[in-house]
N, CA, C and O atoms as CSV, one atom per row, in Angstrom:
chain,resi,resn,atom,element,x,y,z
A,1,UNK,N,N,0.842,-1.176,0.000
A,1,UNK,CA,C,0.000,0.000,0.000
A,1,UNK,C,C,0.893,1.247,0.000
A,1,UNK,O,O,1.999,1.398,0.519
A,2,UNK,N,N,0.092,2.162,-0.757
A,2,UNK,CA,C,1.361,3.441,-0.673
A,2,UNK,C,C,0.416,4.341,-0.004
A,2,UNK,O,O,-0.787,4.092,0.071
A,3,UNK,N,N,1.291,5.989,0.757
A,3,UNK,CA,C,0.804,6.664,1.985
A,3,UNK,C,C,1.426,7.738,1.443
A,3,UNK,O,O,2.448,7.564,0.780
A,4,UNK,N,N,0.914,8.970,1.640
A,4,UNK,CA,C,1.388,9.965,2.085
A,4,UNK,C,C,1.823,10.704,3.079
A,4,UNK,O,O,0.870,11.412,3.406
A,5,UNK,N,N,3.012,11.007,3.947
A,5,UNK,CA,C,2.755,11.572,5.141
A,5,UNK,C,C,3.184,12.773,5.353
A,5,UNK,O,O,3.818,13.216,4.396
A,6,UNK,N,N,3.051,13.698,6.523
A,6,UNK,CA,C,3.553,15.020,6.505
A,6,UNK,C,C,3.904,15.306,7.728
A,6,UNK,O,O,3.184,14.873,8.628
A,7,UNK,N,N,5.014,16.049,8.048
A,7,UNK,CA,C,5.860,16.279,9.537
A,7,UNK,C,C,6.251,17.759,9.179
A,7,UNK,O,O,6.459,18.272,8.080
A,8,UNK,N,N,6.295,18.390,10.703
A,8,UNK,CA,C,6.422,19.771,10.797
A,8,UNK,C,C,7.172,19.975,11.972
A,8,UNK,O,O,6.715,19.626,13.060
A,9,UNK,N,N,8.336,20.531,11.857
A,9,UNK,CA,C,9.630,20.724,12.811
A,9,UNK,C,C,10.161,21.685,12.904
A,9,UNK,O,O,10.879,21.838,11.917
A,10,UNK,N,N,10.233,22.585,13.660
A,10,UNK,CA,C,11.279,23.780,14.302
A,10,UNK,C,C,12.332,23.302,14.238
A,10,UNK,O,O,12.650,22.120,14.104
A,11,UNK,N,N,13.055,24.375,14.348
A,11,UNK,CA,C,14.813,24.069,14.463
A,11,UNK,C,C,15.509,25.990,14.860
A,11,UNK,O,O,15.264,26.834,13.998
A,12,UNK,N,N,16.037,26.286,15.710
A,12,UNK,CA,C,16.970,27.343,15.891
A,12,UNK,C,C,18.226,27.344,15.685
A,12,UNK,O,O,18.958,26.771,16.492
A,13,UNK,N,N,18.845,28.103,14.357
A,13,UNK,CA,C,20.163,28.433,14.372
A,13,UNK,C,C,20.486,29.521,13.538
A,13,UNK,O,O,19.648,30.173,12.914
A,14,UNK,N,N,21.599,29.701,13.528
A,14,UNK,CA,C,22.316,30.714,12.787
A,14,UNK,C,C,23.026,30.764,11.647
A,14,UNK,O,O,23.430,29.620,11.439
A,15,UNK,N,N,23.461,31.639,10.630
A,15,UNK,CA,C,23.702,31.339,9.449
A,15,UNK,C,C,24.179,32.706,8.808
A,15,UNK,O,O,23.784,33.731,9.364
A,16,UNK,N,N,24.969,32.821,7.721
A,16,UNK,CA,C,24.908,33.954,7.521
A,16,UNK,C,C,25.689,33.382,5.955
A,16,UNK,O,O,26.331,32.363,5.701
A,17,UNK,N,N,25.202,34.786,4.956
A,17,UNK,CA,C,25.351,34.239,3.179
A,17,UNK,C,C,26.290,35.214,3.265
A,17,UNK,O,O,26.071,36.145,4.041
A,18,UNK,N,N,27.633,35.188,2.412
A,18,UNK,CA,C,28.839,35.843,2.817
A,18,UNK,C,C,28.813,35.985,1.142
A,18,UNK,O,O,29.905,36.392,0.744
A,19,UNK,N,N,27.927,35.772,0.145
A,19,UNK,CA,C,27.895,36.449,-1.021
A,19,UNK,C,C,26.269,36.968,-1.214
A,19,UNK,O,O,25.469,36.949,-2.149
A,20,UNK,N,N,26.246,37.412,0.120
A,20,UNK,CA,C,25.185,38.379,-0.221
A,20,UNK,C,C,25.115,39.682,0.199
A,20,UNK,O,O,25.829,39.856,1.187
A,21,UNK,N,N,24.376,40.932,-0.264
A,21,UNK,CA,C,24.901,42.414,0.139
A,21,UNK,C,C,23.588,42.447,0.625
A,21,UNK,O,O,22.567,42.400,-0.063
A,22,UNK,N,N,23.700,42.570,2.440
A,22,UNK,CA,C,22.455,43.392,3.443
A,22,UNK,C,C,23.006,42.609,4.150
A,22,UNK,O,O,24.128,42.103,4.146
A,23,UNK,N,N,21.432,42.470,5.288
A,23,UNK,CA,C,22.067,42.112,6.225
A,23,UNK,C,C,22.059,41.000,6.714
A,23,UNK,O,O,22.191,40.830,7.926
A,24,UNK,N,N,21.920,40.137,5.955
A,24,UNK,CA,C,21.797,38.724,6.184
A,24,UNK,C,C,23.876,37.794,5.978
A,24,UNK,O,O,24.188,36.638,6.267
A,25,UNK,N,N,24.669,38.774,5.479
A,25,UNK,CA,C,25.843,38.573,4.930
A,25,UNK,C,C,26.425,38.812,6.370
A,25,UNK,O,O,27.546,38.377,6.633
A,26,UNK,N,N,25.597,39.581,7.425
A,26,UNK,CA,C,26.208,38.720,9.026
A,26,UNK,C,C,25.771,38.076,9.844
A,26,UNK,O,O,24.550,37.924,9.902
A,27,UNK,N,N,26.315,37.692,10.427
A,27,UNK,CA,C,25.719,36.452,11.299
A,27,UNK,C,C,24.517,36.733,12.182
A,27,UNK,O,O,24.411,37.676,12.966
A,28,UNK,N,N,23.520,35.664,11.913
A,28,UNK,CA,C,22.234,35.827,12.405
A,28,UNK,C,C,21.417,34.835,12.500
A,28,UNK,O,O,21.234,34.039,11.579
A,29,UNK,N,N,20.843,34.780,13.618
A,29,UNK,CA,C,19.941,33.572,13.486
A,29,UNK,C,C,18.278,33.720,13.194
A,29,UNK,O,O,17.598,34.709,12.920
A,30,UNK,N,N,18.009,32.620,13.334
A,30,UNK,CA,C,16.117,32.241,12.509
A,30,UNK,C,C,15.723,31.012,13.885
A,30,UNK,O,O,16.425,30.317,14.619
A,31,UNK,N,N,14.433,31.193,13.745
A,31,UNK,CA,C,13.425,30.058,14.333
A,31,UNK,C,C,13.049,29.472,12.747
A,31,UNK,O,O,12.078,29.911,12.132
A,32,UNK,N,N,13.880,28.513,12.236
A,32,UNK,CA,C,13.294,27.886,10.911
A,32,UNK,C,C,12.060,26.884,11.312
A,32,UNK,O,O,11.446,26.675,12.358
A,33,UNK,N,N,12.005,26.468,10.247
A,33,UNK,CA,C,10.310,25.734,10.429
A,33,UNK,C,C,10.461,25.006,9.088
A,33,UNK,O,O,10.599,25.598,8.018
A,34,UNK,N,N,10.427,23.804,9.219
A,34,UNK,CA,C,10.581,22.804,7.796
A,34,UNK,C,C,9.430,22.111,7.861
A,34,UNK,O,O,8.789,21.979,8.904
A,35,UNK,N,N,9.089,21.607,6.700
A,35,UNK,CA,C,7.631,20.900,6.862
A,35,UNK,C,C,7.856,19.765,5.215
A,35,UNK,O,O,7.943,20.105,4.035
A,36,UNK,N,N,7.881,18.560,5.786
A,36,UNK,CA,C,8.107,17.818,5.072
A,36,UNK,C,C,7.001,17.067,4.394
A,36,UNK,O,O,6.122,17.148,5.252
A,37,UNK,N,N,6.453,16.345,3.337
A,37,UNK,CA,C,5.766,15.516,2.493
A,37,UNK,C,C,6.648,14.331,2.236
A,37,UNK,O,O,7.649,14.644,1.591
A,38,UNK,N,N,6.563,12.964,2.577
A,38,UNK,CA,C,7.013,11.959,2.250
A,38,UNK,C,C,6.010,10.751,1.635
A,38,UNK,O,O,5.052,10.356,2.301
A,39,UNK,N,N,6.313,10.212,0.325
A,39,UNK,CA,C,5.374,9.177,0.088
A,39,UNK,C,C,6.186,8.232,-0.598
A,39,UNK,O,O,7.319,8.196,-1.080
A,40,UNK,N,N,4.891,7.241,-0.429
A,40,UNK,CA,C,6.023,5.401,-0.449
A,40,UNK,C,C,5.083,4.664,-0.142
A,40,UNK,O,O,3.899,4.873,0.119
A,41,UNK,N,N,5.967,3.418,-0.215
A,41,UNK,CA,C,5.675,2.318,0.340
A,41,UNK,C,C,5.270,2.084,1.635
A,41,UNK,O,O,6.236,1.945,2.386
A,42,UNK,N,N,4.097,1.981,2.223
A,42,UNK,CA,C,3.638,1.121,4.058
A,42,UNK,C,C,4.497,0.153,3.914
A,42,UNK,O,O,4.676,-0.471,2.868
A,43,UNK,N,N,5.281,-0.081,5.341
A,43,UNK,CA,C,5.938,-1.214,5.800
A,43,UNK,C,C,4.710,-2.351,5.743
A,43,UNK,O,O,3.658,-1.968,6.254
A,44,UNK,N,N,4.716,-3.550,5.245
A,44,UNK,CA,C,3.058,-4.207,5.889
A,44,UNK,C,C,3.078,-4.714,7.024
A,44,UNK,O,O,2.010,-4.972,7.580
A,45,UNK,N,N,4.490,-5.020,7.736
A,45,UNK,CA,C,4.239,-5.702,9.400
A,45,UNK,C,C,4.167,-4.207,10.161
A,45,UNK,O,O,3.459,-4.425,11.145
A,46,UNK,N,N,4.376,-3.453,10.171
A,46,UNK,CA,C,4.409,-1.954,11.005
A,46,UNK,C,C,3.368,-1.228,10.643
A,46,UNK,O,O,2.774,-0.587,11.510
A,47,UNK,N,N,2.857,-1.177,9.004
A,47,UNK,CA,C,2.293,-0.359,8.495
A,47,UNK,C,C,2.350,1.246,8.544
A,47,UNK,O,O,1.410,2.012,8.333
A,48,UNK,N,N,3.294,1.480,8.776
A,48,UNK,CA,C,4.536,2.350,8.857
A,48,UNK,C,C,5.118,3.056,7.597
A,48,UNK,O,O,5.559,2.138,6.905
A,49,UNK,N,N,5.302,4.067,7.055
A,49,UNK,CA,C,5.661,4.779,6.090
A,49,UNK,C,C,6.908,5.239,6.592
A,49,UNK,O,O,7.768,4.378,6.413
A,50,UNK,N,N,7.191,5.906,6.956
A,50,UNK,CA,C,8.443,6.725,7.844
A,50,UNK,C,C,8.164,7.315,9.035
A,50,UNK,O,O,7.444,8.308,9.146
A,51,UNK,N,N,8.919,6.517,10.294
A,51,UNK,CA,C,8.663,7.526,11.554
A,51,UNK,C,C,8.646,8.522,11.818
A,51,UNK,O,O,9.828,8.727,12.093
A,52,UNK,N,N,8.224,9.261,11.938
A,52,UNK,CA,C,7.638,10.768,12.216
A,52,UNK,C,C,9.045,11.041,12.913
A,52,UNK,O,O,9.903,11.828,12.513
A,53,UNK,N,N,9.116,9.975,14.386
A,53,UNK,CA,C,10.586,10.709,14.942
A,53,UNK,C,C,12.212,10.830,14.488
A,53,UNK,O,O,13.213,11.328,15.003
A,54,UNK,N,N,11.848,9.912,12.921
A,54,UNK,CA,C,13.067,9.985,12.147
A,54,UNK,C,C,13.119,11.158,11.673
A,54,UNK,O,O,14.056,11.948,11.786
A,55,UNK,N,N,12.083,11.321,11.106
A,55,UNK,CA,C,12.101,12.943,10.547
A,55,UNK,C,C,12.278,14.128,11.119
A,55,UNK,O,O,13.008,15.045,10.741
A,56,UNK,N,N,11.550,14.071,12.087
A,56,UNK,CA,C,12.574,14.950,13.361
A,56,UNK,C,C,13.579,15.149,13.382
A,56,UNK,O,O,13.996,16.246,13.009
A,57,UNK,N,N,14.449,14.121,13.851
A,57,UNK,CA,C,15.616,13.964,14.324
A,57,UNK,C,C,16.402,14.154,13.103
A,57,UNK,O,O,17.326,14.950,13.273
A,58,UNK,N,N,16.326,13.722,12.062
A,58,UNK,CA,C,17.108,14.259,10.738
A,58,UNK,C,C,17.145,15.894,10.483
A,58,UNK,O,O,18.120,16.440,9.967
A,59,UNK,N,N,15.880,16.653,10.936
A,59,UNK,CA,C,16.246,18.141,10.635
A,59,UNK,C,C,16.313,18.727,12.315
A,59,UNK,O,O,16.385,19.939,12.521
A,60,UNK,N,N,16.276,17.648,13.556
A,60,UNK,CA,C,17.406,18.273,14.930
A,60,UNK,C,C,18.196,18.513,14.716
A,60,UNK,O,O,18.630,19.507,15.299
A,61,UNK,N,N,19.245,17.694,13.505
A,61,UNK,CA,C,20.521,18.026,13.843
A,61,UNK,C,C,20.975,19.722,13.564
A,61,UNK,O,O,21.988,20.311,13.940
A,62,UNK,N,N,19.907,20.179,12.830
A,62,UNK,CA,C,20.631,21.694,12.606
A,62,UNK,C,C,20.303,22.235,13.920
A,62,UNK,O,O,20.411,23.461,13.964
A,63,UNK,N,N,19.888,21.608,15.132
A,63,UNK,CA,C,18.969,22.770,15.888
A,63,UNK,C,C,20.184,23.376,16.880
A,63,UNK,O,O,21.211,22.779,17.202
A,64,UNK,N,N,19.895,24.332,17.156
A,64,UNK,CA,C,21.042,25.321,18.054
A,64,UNK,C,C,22.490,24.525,17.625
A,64,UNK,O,O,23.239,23.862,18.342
A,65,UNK,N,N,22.593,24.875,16.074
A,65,UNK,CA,C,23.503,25.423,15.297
A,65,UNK,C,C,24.134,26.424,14.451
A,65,UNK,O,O,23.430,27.316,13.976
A,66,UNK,N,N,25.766,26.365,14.135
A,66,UNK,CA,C,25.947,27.653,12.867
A,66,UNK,C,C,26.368,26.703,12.355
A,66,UNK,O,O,27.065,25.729,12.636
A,67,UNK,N,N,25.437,27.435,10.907
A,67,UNK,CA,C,25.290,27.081,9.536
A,67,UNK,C,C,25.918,28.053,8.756
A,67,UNK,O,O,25.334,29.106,8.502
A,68,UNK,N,N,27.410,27.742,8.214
A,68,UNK,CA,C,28.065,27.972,7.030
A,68,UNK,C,C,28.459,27.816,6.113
A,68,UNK,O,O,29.140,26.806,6.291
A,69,UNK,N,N,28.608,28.224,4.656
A,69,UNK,CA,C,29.468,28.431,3.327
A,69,UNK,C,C,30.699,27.535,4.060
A,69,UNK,O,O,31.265,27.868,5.101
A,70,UNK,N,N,30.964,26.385,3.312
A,70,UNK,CA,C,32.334,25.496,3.846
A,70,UNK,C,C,33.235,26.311,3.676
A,70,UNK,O,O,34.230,26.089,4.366
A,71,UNK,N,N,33.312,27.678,2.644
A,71,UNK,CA,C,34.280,28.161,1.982
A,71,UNK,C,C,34.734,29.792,2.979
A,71,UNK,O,O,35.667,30.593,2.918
A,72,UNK,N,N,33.686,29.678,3.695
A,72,UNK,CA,C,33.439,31.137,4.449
A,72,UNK,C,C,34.309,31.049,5.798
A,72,UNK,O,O,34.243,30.185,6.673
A,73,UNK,N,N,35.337,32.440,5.711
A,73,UNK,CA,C,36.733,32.442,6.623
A,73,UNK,C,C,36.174,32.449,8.067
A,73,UNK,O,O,37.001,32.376,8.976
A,74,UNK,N,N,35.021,32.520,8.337
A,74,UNK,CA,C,34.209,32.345,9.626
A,74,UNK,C,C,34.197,30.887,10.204
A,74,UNK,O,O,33.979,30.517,11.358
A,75,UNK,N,N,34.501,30.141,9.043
A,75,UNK,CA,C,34.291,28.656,9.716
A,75,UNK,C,C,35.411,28.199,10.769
A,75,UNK,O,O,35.173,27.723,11.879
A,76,UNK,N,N,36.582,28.414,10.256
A,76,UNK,CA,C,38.200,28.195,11.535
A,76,UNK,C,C,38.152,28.900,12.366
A,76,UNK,O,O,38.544,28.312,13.374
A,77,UNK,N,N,37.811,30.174,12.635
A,77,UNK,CA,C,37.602,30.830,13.843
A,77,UNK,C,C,36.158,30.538,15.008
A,77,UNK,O,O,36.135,30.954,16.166
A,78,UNK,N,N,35.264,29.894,14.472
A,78,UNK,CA,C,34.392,29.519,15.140
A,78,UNK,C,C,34.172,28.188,15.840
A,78,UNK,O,O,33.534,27.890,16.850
A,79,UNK,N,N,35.106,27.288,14.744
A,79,UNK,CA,C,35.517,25.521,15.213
A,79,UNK,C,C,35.828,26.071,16.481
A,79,UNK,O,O,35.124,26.012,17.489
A,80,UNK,N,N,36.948,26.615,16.355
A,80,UNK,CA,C,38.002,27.103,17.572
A,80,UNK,C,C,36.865,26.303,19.210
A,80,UNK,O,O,37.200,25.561,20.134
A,81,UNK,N,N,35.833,26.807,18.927
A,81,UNK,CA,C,35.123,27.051,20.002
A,81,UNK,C,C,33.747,26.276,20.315
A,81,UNK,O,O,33.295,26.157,21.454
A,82,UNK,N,N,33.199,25.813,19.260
A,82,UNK,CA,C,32.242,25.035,18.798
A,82,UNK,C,C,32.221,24.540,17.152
A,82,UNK,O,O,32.619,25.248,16.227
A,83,UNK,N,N,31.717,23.293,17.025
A,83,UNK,CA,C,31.662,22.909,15.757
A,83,UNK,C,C,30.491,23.674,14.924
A,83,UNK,O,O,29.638,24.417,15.407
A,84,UNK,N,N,30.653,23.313,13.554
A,84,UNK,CA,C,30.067,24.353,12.713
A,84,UNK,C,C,29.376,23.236,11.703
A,84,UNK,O,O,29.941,22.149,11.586
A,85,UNK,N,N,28.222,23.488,11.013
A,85,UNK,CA,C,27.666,22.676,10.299
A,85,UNK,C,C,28.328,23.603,9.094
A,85,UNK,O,O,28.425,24.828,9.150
A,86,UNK,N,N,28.789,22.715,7.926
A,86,UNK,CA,C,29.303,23.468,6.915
A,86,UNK,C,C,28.366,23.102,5.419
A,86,UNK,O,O,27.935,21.950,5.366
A,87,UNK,N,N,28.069,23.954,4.319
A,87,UNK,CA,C,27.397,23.501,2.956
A,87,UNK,C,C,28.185,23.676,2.069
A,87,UNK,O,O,29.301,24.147,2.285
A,88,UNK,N,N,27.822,23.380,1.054
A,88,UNK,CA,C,28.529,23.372,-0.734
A,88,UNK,C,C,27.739,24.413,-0.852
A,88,UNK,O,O,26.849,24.169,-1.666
A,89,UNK,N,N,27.653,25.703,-0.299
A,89,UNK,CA,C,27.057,27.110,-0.644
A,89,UNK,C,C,26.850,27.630,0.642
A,89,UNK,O,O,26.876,27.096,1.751
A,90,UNK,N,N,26.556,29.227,0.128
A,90,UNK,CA,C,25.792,29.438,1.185
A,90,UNK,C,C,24.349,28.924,1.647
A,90,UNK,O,O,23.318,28.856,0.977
A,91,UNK,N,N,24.568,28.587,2.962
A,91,UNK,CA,C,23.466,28.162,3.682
A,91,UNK,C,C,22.048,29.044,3.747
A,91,UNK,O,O,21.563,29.611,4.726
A,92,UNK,N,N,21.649,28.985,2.657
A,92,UNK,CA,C,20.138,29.508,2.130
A,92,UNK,C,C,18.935,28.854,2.965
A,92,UNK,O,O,19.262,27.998,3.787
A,93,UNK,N,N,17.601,29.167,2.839
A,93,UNK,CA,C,16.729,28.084,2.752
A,93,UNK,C,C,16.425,27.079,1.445
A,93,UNK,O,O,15.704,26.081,1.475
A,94,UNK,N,N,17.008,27.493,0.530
A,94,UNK,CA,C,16.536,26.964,-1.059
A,94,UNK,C,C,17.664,25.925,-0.775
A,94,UNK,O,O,17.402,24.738,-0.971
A,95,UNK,N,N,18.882,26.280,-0.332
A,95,UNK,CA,C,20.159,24.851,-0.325
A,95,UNK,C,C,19.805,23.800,1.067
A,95,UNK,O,O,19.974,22.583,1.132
A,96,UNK,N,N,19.346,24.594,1.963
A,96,UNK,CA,C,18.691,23.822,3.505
A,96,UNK,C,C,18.181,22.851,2.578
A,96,UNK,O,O,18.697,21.748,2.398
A,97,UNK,N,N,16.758,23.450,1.766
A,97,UNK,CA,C,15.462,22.240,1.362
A,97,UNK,C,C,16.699,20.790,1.303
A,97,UNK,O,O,17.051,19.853,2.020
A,98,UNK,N,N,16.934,21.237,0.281
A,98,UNK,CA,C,18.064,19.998,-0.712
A,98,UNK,C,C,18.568,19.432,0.160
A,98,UNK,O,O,18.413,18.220,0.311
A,99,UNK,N,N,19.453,20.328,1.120
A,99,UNK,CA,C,20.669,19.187,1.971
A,99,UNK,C,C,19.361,18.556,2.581
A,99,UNK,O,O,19.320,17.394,2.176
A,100,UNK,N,N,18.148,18.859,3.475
A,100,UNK,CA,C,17.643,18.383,4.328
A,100,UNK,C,C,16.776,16.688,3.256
A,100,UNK,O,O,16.866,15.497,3.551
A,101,UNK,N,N,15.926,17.444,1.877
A,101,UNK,CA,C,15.770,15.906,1.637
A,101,UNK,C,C,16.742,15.118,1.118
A,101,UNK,O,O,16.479,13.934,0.909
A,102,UNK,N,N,17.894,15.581,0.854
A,102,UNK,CA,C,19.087,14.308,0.280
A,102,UNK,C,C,19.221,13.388,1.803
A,102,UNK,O,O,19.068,12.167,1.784
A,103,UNK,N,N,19.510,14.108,3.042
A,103,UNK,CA,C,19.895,13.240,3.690
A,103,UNK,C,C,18.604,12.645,4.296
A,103,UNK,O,O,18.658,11.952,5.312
A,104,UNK,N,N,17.528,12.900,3.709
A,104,UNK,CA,C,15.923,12.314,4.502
A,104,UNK,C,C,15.731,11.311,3.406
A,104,UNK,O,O,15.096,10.414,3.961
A,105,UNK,N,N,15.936,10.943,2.092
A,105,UNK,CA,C,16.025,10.445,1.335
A,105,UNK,C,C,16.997,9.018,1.552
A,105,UNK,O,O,16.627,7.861,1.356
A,106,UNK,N,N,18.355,9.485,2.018
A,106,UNK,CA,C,19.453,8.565,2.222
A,106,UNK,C,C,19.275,7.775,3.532
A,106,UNK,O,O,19.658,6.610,3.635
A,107,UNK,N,N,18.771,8.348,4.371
A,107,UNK,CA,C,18.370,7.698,5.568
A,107,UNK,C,C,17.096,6.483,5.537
A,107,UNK,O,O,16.958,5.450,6.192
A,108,UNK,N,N,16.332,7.062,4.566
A,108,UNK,CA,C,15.381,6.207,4.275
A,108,UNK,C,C,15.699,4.889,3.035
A,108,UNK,O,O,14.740,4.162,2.775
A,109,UNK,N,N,16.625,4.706,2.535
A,109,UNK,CA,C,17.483,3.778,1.695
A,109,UNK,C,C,18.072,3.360,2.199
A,109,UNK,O,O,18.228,2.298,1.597
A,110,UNK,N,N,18.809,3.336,3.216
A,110,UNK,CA,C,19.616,3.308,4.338
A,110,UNK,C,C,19.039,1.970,4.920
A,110,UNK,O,O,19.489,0.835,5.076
A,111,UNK,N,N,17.514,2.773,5.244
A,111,UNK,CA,C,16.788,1.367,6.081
A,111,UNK,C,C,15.981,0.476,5.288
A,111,UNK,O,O,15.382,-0.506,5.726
A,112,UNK,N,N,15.994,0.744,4.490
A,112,UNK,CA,C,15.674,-0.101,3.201
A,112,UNK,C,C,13.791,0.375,3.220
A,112,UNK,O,O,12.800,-0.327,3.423
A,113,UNK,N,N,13.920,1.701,2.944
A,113,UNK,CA,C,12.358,2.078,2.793
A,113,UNK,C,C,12.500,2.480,1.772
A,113,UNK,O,O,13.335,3.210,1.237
A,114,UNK,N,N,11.257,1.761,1.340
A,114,UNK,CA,C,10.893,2.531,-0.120
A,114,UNK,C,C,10.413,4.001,-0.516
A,114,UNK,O,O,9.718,3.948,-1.530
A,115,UNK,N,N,10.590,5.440,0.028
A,115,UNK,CA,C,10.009,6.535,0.081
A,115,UNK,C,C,10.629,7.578,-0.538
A,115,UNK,O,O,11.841,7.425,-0.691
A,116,UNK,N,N,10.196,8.500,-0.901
A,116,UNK,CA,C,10.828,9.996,-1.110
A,116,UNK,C,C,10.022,10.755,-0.741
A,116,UNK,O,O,8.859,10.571,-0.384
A,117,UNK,N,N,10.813,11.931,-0.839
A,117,UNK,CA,C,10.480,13.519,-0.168
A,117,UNK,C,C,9.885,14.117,-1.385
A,117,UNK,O,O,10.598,14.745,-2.168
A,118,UNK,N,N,8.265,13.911,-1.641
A,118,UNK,CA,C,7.678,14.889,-2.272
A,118,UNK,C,C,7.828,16.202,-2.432
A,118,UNK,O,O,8.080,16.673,-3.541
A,119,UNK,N,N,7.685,16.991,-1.285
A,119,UNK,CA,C,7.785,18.460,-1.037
A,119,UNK,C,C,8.151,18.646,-0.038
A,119,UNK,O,O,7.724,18.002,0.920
A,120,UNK,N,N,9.139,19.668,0.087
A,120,UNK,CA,C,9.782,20.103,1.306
A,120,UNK,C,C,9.991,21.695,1.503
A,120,UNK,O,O,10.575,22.447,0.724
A,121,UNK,N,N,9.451,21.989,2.578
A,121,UNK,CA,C,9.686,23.829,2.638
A,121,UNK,C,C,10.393,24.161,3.942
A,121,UNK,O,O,10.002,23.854,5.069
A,122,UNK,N,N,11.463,24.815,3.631
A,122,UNK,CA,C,12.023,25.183,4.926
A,122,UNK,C,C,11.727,27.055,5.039
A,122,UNK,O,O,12.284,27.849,4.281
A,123,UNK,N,N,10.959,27.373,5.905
A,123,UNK,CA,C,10.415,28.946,6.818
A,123,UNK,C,C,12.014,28.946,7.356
A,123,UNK,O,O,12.838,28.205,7.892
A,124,UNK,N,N,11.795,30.821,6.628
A,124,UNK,CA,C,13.315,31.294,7.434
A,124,UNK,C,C,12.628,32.141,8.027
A,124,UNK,O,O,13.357,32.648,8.880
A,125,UNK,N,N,11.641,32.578,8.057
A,125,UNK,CA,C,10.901,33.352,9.046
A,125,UNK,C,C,9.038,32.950,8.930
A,125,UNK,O,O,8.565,31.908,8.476
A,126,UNK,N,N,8.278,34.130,9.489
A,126,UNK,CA,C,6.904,33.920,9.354
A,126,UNK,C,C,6.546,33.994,7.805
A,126,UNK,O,O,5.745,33.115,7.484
A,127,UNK,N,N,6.892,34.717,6.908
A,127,UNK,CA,C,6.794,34.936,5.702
A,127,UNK,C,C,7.607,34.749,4.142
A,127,UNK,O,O,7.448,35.065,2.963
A,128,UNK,N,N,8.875,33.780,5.298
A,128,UNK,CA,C,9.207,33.699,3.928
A,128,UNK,C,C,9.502,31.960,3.538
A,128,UNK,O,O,10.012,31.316,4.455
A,129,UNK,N,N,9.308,31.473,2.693
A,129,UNK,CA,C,9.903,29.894,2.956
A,129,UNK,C,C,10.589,30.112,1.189
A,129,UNK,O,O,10.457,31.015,0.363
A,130,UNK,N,N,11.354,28.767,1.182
A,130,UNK,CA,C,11.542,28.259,0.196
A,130,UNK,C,C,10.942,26.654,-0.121
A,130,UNK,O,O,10.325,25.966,0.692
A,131,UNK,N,N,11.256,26.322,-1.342
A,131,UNK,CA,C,9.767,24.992,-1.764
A,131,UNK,C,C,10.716,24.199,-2.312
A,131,UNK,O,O,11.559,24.949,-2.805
A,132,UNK,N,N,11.020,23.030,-2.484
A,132,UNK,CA,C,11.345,21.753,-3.761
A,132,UNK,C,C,10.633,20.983,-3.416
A,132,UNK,O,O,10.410,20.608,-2.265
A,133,UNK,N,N,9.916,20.450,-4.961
A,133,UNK,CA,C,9.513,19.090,-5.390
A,133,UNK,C,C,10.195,18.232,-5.557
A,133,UNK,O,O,11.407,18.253,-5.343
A,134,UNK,N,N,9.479,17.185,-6.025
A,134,UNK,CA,C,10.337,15.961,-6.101
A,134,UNK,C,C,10.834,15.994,-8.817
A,134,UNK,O,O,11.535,15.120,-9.327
């Protein structure tokens, strides 16, 4: 049987786009808000699509983190002191979506579920989100 399901998760951290001009190019944080669509295959002994608390816990890990450009001179001075989540860009919401379903995707292959991430929106604030489909 196939399912649709949908999960909605907070996360607090910080981030800052170091090729962008205002004021987002310094460091600052967000109450993000991701909201995921996953559909697939039901497990048939669980009847189970994907645990809700997997999905969680896959977009915890950003929570009361900094999120940087791997390439951005902020990252060695901040290890120093705490670790740093690093991207292949700046850490947007449009690059969040992606990193967040590649690794919600891989986790779920991982356990040998049959599913993907329909739609995924990560809120960088009350009004603004970014969207990918599948």
């Amino acid at each position: 049987m196939n399912s649709r399901i949908y999960k909605q998760v907070h996360f607090d951290a910080s981030h800052r786009l170091m090729h962008y001009r205002g004021k987002c190019a310094h460091l600052h944080g967000h109450r993000w808000k991701v909201e995921v669509w996953i559909a697939g295959e039901v497990d048939g002994v669980t009847g189970i699509l994907v645990d809700y608390n997997t999905i969680r816990s896959i977009i915890e890990r950003f929570d009361h983190q900094i999120i940087l450009n791997r390439d951005d001179p902020m990252v060695a001075c901040i290890e120093q002191f705490q670790p740093v989540i690093t991207t292949p860009g700046d850490p947007t919401s449009e690059l969040l979506a992606v990193i967040i379903r590649d690794e919600m995707e891989a986790e779920c292959r991982a356990a040998g579920i049959v599913a993907r991430v329909e739609r995924i929106r990560v809120w960088e604030s009350e009004t603004c989100f970014a969207e990918i489909g599948s």
